[in-house]
ZAMAR-937607 format. One record per atom (N, C-alpha, C): residue number from 1; atom name; x, z, y. Coordinates in steps of 0.2 Angstrom, whole numbers, padded with zeros to 4 digits. Each point is the difference from the previous one (the first is absolute). Layout:
<atoms>
   num   atome       x       z       y
   NUM      CA       X       Z       Y
...
</atoms>
This chain:
<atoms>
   num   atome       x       z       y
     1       N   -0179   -0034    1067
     1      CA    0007   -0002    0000
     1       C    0004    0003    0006
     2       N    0005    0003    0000
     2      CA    0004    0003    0003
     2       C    0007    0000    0000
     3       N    0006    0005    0002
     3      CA    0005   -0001    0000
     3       C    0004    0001   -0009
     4       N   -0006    0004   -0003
     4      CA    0003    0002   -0006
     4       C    0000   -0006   -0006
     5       N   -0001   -0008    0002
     5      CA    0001   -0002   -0004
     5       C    0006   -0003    0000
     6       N    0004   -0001    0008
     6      CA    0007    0002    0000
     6       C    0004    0001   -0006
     7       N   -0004    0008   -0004
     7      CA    0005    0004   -0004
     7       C    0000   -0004   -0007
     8       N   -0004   -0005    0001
     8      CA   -0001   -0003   -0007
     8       C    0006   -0005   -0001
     9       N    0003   -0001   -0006
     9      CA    0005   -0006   -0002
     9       C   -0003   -0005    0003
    10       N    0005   -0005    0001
    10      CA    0000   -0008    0003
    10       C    0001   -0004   -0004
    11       N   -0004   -0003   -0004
    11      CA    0006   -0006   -0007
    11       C   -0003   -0006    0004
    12       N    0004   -0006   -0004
    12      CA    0000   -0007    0005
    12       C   -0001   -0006   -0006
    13       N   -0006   -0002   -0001
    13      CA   -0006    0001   -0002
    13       C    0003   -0010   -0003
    14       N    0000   -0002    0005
    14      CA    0003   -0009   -0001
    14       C    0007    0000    0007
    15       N    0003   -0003   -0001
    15      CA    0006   -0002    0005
    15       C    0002   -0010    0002
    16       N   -0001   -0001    0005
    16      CA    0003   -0007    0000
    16       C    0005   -0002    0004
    17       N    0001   -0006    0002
    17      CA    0007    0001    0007
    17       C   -0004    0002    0008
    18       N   -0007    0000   -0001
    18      CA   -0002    0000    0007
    18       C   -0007    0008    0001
    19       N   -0001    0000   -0007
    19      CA   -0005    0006   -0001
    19       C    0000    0004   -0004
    20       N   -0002    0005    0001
    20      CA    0002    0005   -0004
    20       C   -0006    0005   -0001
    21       N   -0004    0002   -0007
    21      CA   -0006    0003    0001
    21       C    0001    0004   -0006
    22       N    0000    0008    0006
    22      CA    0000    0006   -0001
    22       C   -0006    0005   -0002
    23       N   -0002    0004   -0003
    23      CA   -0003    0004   -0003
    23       C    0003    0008    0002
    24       N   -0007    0005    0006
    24      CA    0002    0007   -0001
    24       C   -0006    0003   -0002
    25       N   -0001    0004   -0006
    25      CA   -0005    0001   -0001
    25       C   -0004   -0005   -0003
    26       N   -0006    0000    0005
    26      CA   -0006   -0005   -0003
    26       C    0001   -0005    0005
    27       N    0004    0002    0004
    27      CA    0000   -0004    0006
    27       C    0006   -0007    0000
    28       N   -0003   -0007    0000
    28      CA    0004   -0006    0000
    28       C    0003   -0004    0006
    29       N    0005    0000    0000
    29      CA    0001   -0006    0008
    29       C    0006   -0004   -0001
    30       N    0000   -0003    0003
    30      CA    0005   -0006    0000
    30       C    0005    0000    0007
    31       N    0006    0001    0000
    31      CA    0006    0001    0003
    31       C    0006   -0007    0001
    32       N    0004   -0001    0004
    32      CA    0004   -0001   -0003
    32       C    0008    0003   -0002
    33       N    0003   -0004   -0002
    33      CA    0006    0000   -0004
    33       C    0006    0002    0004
    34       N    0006    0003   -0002
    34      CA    0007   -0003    0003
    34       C   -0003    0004    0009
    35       N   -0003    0002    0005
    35      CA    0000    0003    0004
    35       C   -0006   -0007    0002
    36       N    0001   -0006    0001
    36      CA   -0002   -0005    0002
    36       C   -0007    0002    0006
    37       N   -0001   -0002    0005
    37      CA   -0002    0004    0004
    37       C   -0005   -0009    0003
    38       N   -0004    0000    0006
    38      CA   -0001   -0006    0003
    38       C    0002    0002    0007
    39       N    0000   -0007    0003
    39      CA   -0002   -0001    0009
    39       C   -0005   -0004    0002
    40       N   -0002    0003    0004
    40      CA   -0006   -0005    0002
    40       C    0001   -0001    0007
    41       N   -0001   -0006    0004
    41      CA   -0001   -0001    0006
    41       C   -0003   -0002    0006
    42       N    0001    0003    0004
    42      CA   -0005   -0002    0006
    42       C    0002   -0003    0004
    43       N    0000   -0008    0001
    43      CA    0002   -0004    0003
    43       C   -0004   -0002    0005
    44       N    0001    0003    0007
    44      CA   -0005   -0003    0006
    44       C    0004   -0004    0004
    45       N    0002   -0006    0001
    45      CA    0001   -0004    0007
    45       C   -0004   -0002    0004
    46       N    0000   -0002    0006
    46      CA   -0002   -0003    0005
    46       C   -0009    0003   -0002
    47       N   -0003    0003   -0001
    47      CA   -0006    0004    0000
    47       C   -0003   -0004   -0009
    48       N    0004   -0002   -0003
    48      CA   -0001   -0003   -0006
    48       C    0004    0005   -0008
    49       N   -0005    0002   -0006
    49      CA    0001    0002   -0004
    49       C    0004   -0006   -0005
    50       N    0004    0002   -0004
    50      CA    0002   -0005   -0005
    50       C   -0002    0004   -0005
    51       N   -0006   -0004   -0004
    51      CA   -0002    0002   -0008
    51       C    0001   -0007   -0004
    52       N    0000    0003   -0006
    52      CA    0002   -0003   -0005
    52       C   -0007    0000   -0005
    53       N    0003   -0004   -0004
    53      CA   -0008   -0005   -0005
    53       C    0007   -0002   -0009
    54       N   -0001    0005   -0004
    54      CA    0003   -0002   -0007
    54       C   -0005    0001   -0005
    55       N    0001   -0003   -0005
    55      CA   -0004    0002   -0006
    55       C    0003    0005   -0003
    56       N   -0007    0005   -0003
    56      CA    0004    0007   -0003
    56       C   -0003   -0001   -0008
    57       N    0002   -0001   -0002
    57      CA   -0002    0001   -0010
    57       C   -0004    0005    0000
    58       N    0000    0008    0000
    58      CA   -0003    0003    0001
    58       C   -0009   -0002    0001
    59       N   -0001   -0003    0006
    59      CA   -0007   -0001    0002
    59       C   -0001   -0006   -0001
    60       N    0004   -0003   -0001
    60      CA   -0003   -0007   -0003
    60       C   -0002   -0006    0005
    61       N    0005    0002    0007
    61      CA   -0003   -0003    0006
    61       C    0006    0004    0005
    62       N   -0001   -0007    0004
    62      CA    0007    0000    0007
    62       C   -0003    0009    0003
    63       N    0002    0001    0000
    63      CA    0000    0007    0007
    63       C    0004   -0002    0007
    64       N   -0004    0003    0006
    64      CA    0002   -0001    0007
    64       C    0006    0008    0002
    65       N    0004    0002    0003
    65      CA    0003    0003   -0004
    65       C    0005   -0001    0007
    66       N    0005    0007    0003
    66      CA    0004    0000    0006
    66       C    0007   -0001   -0005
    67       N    0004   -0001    0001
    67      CA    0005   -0003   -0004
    67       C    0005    0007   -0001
    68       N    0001   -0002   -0006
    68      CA    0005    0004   -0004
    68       C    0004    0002   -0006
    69       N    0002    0005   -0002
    69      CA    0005   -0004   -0007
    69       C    0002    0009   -0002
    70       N    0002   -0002   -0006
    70      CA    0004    0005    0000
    70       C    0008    0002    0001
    71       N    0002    0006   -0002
    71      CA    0006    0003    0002
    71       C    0004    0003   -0006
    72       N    0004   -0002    0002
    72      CA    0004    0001   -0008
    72       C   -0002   -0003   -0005
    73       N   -0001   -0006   -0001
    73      CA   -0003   -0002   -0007
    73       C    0005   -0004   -0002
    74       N    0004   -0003    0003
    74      CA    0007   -0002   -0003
    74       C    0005    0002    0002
    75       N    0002    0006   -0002
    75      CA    0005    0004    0001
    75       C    0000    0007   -0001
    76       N    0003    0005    0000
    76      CA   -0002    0007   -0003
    76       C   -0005    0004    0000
    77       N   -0005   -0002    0007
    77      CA   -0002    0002    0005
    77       C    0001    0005    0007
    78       N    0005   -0002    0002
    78      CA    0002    0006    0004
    78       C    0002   -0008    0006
    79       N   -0004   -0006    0000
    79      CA    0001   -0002    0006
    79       C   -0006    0001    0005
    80       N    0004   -0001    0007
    80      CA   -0004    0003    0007
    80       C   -0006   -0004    0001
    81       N   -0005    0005    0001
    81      CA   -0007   -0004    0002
    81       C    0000   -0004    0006
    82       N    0002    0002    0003
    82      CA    0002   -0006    0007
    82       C    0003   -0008   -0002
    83       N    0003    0002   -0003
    83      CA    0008   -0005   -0002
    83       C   -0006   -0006   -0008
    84       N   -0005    0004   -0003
    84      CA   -0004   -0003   -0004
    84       C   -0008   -0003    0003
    85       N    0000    0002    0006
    85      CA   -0004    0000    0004
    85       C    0001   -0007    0004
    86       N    0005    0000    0002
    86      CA    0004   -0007    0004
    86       C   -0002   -0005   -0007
    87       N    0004    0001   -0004
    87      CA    0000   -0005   -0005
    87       C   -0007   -0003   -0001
    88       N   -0005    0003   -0002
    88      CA   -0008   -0001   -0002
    88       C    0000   -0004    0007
    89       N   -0001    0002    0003
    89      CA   -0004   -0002    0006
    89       C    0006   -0008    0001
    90       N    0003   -0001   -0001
    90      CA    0004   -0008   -0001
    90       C   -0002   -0003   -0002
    91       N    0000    0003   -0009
    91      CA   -0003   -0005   -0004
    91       C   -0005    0000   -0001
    92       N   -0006    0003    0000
    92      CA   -0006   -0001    0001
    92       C   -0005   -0003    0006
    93       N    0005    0003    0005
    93      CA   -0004   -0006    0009
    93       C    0004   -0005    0002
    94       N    0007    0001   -0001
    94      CA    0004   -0003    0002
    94       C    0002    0002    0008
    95       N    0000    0007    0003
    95      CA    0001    0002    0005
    95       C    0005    0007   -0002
    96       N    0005   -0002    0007
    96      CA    0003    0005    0000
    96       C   -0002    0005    0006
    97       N    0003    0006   -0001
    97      CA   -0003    0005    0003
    97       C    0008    0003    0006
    98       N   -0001    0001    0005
    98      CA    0006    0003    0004
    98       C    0001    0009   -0001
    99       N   -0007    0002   -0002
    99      CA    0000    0006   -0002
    99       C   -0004    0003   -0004
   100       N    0001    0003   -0005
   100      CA   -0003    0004   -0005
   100       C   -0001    0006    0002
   101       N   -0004    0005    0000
   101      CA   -0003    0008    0002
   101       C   -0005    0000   -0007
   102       N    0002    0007   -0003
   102      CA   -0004    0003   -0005
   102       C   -0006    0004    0005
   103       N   -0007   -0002   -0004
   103      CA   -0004    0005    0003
   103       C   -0004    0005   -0004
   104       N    0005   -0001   -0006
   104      CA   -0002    0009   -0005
   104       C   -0001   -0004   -0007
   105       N    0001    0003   -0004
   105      CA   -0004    0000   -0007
   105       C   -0007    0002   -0002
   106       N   -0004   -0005   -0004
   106      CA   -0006    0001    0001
   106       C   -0002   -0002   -0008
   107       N   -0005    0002   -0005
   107      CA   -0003   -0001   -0004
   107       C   -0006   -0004   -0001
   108       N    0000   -0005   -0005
   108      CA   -0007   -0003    0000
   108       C   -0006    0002   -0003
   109       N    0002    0000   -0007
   109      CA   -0003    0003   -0004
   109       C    0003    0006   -0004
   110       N   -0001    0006    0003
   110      CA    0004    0008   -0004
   110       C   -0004    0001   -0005
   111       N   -0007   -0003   -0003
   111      CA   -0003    0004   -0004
   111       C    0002   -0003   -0008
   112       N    0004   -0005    0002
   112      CA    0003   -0007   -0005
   112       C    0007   -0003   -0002
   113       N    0003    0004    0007
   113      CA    0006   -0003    0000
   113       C    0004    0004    0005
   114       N    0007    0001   -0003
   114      CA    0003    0004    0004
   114       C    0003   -0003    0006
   115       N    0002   -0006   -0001
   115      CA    0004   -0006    0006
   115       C   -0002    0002    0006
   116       N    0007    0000    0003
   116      CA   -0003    0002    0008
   116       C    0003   -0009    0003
   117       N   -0002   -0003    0008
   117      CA    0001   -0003    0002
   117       C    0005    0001    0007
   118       N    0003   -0001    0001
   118      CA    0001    0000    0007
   118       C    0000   -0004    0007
   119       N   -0006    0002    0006
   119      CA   -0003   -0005    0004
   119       C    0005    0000    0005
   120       N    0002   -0007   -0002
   120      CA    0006   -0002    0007
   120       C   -0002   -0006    0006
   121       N    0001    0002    0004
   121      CA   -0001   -0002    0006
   121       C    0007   -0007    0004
   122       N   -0004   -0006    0000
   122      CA    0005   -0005    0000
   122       C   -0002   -0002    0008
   123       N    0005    0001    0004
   123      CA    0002   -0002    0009
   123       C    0005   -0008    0000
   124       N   -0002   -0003    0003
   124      CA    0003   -0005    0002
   124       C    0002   -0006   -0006
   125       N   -0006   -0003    0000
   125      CA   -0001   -0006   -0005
   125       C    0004   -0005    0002
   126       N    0003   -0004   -0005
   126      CA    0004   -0006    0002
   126       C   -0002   -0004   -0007
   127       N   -0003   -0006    0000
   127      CA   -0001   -0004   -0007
   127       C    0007   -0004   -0001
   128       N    0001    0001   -0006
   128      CA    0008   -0001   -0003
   128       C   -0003   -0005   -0005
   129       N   -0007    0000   -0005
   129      CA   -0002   -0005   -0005
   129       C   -0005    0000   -0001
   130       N   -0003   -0003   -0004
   130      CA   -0008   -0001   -0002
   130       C   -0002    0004   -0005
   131       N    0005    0005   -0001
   131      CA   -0002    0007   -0005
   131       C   -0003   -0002   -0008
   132       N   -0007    0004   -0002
   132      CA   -0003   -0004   -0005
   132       C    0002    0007   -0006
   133       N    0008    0004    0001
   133      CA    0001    0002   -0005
   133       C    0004   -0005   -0004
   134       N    0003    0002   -0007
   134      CA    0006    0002   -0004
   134       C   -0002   -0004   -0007
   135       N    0003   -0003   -0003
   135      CA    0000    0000   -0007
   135       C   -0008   -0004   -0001
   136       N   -0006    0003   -0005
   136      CA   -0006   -0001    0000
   136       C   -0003    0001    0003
   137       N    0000    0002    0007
   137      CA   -0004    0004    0005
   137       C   -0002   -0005    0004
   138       N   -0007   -0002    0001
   138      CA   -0004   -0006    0003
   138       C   -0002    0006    0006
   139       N    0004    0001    0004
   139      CA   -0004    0003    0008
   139       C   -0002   -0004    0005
   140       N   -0006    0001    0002
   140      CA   -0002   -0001    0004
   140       C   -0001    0002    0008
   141       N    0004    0000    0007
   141      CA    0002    0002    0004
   141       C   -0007   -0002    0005
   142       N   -0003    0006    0004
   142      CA   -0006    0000    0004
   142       C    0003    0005    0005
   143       N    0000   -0003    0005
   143      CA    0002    0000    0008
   143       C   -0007    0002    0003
   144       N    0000    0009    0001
   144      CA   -0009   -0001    0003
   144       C    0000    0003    0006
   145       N   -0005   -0002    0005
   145      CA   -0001    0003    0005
   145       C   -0001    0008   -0002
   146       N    0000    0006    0005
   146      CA   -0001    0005   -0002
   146       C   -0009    0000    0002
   147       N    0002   -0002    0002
   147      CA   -0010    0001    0005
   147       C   -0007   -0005   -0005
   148       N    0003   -0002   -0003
   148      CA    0001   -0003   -0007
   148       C   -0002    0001   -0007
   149       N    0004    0003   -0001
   149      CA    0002    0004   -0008
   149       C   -0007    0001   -0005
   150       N   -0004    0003    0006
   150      CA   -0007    0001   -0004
   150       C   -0003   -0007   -0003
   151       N   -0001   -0005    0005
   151      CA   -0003   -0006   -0001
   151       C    0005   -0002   -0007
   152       N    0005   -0001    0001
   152      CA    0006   -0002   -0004
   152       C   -0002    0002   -0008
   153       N    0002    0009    0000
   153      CA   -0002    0000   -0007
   153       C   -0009   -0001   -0002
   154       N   -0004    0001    0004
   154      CA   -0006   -0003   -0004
   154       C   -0001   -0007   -0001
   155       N    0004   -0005    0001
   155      CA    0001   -0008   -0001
   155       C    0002    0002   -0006
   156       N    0006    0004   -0002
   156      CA    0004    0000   -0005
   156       C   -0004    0002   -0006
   157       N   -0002    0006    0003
   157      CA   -0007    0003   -0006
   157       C   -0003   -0003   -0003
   158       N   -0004   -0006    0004
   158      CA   -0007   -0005   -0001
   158       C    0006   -0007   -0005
   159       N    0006    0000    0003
   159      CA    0002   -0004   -0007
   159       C    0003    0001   -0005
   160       N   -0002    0007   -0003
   160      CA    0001    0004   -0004
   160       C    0007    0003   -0003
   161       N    0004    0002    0007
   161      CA    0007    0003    0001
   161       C   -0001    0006   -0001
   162       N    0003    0004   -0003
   162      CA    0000    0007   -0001
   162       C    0005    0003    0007
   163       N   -0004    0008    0001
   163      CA    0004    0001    0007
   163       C    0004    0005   -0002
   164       N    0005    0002    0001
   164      CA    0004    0005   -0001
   164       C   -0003    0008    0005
   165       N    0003    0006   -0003
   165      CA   -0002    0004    0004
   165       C    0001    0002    0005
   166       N    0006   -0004    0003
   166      CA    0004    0002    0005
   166       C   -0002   -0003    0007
   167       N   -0004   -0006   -0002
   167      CA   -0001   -0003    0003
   167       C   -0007    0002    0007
   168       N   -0002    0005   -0006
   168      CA   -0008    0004    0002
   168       C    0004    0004    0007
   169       N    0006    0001    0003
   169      CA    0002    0004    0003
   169       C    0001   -0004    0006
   170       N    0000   -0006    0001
   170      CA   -0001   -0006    0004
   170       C   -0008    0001    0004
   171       N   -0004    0001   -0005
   171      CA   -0006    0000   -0001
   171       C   -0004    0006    0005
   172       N    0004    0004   -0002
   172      CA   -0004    0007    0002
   172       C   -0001    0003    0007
   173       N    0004   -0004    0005
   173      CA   -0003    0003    0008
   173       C   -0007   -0002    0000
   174       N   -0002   -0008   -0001
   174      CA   -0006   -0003    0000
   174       C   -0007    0007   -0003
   175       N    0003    0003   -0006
   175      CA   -0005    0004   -0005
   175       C   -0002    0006    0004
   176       N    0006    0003    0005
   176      CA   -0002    0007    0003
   176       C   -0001    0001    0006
   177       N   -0005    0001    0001
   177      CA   -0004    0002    0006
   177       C    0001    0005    0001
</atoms>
C-alpha cells in the first residue's frame, strides 16, 4: 500500500452526526464530520495529573483516559482548540486553567481513523466545580501524583478500567532505559 491509493475515489460509505465511515479502495476508516476535530489535555498541578474515569459504549467498560472533548461539534466547526479545550477541561474536572499552550497535533490511530487530536497543555489550575461532565456523562475526576501514575493505572487495570492510549505516555519514562 502506497501513495497510489491516494489516486483512488473516496465514497462515504455510512454517515452520522459524530462519524463518518469512508471507503478508498479496499481500504476502510472511520473520520469525522463537519471538520470536528478533538482536544486532549494535560493537566499537571502541584506535581499531580488530573485523569478522568467515563464509561465508553464502545468497550463495554469505564476507560481511565486525560480529559477531553471535542472541537467543533456544535457549531460549524471552525471553533478554536484552546477556547474548546478550556470548555472540556471545566466540565469534565471542574478546573479552570489560567493558560492553554497547543503542543501539536497528533494521531491515535491512522490505520483506522483519520481524526487528529490536539495535545494541549493546561498552566495554573484553579478548581471552580466538581466537574463530572455535561448532560449523560458520569465523570469521574482522579487527582494523581505523578510519581504515582504507574501504581494508579495498574489499580485501575486490576478493576477492570480500560486505559486509554494516551495515557501509556505518562507511563513511558519508567519503560526506557
Amino acid at each position: 500500500m502506497n501513495e497510489q491509493m491516494m489516486e483512488e475515489p473516496e465514497s462515504t460509505q455510512w454517515e452520522g452526526d459524530y462519524i463518518i465511515v469512508r471507503q478508498r479502495g479496499t481500504w476502510e476508516y472511520v473520520g469525522r464530520p463537519r471538520g470536528i476535530r478533538a482536544a486532549v489535555i494535560l493537566a499537571v498541578d502541584e506535581g499531580e495529573i488530573l485523569l478522568v474515569e467515563q464509561f465508553r459504549v464502545p468497550l463495554g467498560k469505564p476507560c481511565l483516559e486525560l480529559p477531553a472533548g471535542l472541537v467543533g461539534d456544535e457549531d460549524s466547526g471552525d471553533e478554536d482548540v484552546l477556547e474548546a479545550a478550556a470548555r472540556e477541561l471545566e466540565e469534565e474536572t471542574g478546573y479552570r486553567a489560567d493558560e492553554l499552550v497547543s503542543l501539536g497535533e497528533f494521531f491515535s490511530s491512522p490505520g483506522m481513523m483519520s481524526e487528529s487530536f490536539t495535545l494541549v497543555r493546561a498552566h495554573g489550575l484553579t478548581r471552580i466545580g466538581e466537574g463530572g461532565g455535561v448532560g449523560s456523562e458520569d465523570i469521574t475526576v482522579h487527582r494523581v501524583p505523578l510519581g504515582r501514575v504507574e501504581d494508579f493505572v495498574a489499580a485501575a487495570r486490576a478493576r477492570g478500567v480500560a486505559i486509554d492510549v494516551r495515557v501509556m505516555s505518562l507511563l513511558m519514562a519508567d519503560w526506557i532505559d
